[in-house]
ZAMARNU-49518 format. One record per residue: residue number from 0; x, y, z of N, C-alpha, C in turn. Coordinates in steps of 0.001 Angstrom, whole numbers, plus 500000, padded with zeros to 6 digits. Layout:
<lummars>
lummar resi: NUM; n_x: X; n_y: Y; n_z: Z; ca_x: X; ca_y: Y; ca_z: Z; c_x: X; c_y: Y; c_z: Z
...
</lummars>
This chain:
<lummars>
lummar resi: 0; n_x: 153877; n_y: 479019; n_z: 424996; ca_x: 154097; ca_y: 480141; ca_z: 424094; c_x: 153026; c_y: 481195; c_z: 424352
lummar resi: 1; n_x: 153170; n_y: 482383; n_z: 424424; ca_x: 152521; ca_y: 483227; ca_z: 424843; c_x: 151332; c_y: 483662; c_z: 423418
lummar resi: 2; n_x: 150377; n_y: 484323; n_z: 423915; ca_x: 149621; ca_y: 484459; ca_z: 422642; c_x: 149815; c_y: 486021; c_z: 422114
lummar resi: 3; n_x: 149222; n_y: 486628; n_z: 420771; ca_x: 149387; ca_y: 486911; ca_z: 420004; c_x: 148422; c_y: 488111; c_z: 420377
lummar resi: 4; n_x: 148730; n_y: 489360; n_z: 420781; ca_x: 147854; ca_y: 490627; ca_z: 421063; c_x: 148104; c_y: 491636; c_z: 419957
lummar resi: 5; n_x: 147494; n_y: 492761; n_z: 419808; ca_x: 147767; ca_y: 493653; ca_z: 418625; c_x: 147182; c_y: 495038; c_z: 419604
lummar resi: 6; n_x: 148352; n_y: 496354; n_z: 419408; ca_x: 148164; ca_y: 497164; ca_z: 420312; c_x: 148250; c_y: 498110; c_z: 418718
lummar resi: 7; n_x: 147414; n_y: 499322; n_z: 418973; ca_x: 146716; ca_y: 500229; ca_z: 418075; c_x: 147229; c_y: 501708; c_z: 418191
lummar resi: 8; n_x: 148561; n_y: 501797; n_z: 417013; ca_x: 149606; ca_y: 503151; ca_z: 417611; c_x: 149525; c_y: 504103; c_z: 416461
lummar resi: 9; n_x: 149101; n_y: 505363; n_z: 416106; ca_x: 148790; ca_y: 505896; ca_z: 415175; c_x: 148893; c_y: 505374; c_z: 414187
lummar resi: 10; n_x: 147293; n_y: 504785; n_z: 413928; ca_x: 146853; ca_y: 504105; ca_z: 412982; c_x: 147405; c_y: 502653; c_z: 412620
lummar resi: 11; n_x: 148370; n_y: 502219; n_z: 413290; ca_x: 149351; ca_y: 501338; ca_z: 413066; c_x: 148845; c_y: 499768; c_z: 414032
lummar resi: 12; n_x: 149096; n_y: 498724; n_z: 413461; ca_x: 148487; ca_y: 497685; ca_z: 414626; c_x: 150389; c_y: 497229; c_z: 414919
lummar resi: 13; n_x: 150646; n_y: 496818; n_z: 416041; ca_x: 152004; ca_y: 496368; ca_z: 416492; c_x: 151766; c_y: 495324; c_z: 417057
lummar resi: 14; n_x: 152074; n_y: 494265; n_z: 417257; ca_x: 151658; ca_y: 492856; ca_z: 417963; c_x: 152614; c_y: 492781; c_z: 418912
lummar resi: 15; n_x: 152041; n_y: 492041; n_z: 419784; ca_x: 152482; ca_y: 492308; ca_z: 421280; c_x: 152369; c_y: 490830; c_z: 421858
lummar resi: 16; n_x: 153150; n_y: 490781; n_z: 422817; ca_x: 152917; ca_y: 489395; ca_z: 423779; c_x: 153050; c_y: 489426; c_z: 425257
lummar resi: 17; n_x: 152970; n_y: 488784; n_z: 426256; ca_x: 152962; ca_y: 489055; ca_z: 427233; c_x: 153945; c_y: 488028; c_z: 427719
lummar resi: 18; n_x: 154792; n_y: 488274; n_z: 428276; ca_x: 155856; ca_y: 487457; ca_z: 428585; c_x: 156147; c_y: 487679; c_z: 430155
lummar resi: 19; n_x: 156134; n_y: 486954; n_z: 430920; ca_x: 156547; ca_y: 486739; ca_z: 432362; c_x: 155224; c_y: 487716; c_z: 432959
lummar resi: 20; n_x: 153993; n_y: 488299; n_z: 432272; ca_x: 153536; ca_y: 489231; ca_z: 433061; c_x: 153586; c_y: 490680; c_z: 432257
lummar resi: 21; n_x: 154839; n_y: 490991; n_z: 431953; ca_x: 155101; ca_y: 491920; ca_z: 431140; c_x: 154950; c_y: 491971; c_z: 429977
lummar resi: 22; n_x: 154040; n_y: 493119; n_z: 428802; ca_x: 154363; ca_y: 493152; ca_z: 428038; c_x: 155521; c_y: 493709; c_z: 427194
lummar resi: 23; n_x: 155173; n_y: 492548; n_z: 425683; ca_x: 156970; ca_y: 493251; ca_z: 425050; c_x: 155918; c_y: 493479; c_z: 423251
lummar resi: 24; n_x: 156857; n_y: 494437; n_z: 423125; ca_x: 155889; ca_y: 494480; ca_z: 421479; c_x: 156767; c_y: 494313; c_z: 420150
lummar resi: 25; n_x: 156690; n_y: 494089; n_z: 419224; ca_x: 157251; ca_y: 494039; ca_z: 418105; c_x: 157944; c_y: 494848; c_z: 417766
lummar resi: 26; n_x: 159286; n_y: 494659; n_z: 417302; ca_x: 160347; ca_y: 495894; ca_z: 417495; c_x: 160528; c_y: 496677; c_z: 416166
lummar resi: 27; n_x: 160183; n_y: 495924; n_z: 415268; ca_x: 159997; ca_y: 496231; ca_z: 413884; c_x: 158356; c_y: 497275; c_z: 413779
lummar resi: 28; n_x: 157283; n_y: 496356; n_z: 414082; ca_x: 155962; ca_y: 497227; ca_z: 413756; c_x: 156219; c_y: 498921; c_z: 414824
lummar resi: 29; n_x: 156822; n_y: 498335; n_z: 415934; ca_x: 156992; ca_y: 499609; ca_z: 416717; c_x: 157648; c_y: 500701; c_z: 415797
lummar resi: 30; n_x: 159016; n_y: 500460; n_z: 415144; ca_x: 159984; ca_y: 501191; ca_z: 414144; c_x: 159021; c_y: 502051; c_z: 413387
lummar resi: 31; n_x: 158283; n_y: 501235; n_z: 412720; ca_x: 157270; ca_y: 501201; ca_z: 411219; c_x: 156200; c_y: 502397; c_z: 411587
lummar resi: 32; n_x: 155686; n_y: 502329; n_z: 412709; ca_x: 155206; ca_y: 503539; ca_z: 413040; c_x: 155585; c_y: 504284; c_z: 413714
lummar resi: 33; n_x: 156679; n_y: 504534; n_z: 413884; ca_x: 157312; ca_y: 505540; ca_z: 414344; c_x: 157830; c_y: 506386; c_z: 413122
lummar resi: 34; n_x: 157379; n_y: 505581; n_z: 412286; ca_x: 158318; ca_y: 506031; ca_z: 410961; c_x: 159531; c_y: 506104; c_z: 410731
lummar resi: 35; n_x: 160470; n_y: 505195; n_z: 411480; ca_x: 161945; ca_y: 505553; ca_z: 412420; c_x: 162752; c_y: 504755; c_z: 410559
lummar resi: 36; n_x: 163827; n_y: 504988; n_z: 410153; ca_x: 164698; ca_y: 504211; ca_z: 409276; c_x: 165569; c_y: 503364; c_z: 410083
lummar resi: 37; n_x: 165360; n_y: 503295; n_z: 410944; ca_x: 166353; ca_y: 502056; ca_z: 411826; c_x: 165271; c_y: 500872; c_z: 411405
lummar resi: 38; n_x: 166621; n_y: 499819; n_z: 411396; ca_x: 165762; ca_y: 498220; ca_z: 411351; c_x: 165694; c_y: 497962; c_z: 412301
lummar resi: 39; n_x: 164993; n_y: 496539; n_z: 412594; ca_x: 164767; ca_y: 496038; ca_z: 413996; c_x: 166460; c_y: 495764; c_z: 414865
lummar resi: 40; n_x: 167339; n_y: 494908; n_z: 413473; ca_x: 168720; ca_y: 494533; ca_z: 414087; c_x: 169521; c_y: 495883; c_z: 415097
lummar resi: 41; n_x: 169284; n_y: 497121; n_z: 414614; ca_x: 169896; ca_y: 498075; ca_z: 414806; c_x: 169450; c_y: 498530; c_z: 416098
lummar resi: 42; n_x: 167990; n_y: 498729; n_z: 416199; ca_x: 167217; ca_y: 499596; ca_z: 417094; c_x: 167530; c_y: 498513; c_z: 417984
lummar resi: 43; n_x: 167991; n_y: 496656; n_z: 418286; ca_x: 168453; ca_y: 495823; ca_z: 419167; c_x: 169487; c_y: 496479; c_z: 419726
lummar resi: 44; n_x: 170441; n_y: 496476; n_z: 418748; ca_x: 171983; ca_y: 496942; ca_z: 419200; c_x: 171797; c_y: 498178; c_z: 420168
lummar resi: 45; n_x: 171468; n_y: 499162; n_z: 419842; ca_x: 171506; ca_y: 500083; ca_z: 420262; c_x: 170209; c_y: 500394; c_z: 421902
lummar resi: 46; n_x: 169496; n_y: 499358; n_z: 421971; ca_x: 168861; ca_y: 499216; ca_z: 423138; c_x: 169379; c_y: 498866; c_z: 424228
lummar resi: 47; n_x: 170058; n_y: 497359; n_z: 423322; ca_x: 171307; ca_y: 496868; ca_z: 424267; c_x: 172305; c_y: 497364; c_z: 424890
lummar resi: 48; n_x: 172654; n_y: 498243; n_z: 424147; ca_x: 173882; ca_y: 499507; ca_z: 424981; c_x: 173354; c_y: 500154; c_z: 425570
lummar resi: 49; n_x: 172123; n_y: 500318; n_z: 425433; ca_x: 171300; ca_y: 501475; ca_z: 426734; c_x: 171137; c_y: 500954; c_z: 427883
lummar resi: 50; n_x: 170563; n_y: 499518; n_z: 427655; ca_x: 169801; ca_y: 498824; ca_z: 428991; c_x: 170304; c_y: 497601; c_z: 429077
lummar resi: 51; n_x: 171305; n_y: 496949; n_z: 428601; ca_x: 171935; ca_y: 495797; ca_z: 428275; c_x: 170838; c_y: 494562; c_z: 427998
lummar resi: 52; n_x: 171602; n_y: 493515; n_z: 427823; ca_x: 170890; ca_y: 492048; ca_z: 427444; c_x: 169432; c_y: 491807; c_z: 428256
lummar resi: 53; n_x: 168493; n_y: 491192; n_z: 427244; ca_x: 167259; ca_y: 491219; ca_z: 428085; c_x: 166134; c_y: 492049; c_z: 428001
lummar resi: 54; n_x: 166048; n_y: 492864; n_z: 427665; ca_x: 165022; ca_y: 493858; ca_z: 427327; c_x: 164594; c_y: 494024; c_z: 426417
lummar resi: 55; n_x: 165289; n_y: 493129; n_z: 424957; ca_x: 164777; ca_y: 492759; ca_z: 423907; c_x: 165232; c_y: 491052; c_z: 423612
lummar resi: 56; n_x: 163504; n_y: 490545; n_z: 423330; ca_x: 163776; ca_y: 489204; ca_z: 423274; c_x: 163464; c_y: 488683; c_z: 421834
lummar resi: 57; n_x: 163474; n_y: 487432; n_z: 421547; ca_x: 163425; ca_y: 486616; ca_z: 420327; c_x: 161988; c_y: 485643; c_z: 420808
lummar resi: 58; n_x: 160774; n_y: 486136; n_z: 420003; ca_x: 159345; ca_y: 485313; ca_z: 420339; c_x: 159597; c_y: 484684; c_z: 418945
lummar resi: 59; n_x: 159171; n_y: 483803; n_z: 419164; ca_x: 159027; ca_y: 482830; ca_z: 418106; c_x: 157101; c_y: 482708; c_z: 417421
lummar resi: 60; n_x: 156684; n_y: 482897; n_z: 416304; ca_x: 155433; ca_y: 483210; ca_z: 415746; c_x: 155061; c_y: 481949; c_z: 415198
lummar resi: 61; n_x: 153698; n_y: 481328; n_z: 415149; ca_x: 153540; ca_y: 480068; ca_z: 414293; c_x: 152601; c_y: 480921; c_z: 413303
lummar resi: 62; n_x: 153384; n_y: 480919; n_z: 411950; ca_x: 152692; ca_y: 481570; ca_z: 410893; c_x: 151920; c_y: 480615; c_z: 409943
lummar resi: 63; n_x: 151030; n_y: 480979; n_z: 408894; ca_x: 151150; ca_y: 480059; ca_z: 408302; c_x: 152002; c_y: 479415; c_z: 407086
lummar resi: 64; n_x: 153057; n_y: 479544; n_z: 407352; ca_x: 154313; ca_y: 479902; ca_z: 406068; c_x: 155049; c_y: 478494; c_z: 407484
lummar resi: 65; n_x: 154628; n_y: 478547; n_z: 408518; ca_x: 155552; ca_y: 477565; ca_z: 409616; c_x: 155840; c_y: 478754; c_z: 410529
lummar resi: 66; n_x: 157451; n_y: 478732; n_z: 411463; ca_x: 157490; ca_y: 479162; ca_z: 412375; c_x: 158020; c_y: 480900; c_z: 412148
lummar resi: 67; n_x: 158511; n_y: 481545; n_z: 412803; ca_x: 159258; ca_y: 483418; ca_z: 412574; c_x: 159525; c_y: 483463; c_z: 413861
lummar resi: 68; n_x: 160637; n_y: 483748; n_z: 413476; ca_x: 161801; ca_y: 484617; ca_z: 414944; c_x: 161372; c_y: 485892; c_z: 414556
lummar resi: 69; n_x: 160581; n_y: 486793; n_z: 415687; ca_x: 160993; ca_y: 488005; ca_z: 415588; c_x: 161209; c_y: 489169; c_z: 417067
lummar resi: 70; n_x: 161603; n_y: 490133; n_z: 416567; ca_x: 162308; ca_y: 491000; ca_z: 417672; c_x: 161251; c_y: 491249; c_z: 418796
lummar resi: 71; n_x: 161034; n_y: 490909; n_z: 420103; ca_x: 160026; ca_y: 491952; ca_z: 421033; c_x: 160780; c_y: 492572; c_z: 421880
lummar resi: 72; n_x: 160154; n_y: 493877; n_z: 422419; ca_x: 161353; ca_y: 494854; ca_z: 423191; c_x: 159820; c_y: 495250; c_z: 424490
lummar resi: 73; n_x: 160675; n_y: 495000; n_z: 425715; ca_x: 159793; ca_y: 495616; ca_z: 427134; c_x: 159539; c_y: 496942; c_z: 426479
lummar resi: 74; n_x: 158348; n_y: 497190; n_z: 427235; ca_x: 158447; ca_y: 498842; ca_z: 427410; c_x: 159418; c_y: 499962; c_z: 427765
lummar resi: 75; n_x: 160371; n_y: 499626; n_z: 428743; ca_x: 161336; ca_y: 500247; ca_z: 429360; c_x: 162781; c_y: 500928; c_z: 428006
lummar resi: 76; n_x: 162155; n_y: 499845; n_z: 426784; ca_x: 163220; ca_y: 499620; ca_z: 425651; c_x: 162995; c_y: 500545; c_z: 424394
lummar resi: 77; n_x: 161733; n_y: 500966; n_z: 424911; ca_x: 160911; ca_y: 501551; ca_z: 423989; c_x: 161663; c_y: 503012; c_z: 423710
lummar resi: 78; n_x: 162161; n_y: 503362; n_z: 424359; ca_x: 162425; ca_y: 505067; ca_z: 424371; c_x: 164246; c_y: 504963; c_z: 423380
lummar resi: 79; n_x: 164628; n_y: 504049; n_z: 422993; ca_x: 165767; ca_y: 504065; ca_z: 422198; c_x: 165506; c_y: 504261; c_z: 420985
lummar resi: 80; n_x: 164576; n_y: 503452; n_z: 420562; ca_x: 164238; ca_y: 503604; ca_z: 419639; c_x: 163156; c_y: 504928; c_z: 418946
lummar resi: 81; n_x: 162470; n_y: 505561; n_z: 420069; ca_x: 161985; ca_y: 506369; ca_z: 419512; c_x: 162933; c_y: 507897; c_z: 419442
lummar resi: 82; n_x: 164298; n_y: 507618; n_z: 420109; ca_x: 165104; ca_y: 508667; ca_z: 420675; c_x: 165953; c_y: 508996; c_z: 418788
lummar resi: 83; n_x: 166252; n_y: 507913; n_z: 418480; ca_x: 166920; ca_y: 507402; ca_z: 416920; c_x: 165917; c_y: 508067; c_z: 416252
lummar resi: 84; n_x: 164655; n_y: 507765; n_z: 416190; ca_x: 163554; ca_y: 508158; ca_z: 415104; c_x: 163486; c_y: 509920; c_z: 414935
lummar resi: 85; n_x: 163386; n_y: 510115; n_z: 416405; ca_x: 163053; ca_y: 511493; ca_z: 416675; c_x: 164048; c_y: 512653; c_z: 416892
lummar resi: 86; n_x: 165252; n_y: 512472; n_z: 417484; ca_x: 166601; ca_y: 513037; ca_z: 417521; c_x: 166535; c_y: 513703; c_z: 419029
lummar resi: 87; n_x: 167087; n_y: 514596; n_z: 419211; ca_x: 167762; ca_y: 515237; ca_z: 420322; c_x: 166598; c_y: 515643; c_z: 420975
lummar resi: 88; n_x: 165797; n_y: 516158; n_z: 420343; ca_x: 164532; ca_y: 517237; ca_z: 420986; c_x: 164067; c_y: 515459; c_z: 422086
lummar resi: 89; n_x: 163703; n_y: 514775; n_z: 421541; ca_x: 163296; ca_y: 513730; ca_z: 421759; c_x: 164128; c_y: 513038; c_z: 423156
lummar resi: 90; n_x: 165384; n_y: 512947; n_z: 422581; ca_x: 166454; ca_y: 512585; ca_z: 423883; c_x: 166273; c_y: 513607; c_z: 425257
lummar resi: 91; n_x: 165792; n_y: 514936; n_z: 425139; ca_x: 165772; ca_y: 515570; ca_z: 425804; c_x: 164638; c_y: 515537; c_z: 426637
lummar resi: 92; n_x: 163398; n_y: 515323; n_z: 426162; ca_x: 162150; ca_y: 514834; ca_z: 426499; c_x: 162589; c_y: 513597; c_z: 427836
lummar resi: 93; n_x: 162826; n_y: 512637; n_z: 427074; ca_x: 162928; ca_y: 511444; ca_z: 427677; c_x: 164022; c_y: 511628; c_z: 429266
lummar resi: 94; n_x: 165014; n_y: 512115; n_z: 428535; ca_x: 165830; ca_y: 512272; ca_z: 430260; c_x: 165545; c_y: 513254; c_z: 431052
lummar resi: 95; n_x: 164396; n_y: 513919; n_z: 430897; ca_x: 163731; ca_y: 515253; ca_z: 431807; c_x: 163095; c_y: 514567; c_z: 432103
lummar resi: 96; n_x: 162760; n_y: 513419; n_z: 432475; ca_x: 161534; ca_y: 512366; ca_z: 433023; c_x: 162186; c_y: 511548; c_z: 433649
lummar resi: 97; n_x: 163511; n_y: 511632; n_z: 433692; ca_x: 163910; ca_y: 510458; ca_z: 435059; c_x: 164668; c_y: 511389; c_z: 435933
</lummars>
């Protein structure tokens, strides 16, 4: 099981893991400071149609409450969700860069 990192996003801590090499970060804390109203389930769906299966995974947390499924998304996954938060200006940003 991979361990438990915390990456520092305006003002916000997001926990992170490193999986195969790559990191993936919390798809929810990512949302939360983005200030985005999408939930984690949603900002999945809609990643998934961008970049299909895989780019957002299910890490499993040992809390002290016992275990938590929660959402982590690659970096590459990252820009769906901030595209939802932010709107068009944002979409426009992002595809002037590939």
């Amino acid at each position: 099981m991979a361990s438990l990192s915390f990456f520092e996003f305006k003002s916000n801590r997001v926990r992170t893991v490193v999986v195969d090499g790559e990191v993936a970060f919390c798809l929810a804390d990512v949302l939360m400071a983005m200030e985005s109203g999408t939930n984690a389930s949603r900002a999945k769906s809609l990643i998934e149609e961008g970049f299909g299966e895989g780019v957002v995974i299910v890490h499993t947390l040992q809390t002290p409450g016992g275990e938590q499924n929660l959402l982590f998304v690659f970096e590459s996954g990252l820009t769906f969700p901030w595209i939802e938060a932010r709107g068009i200006v944002a979409f426009l940003l992002a595809t002037a860069n590939t």
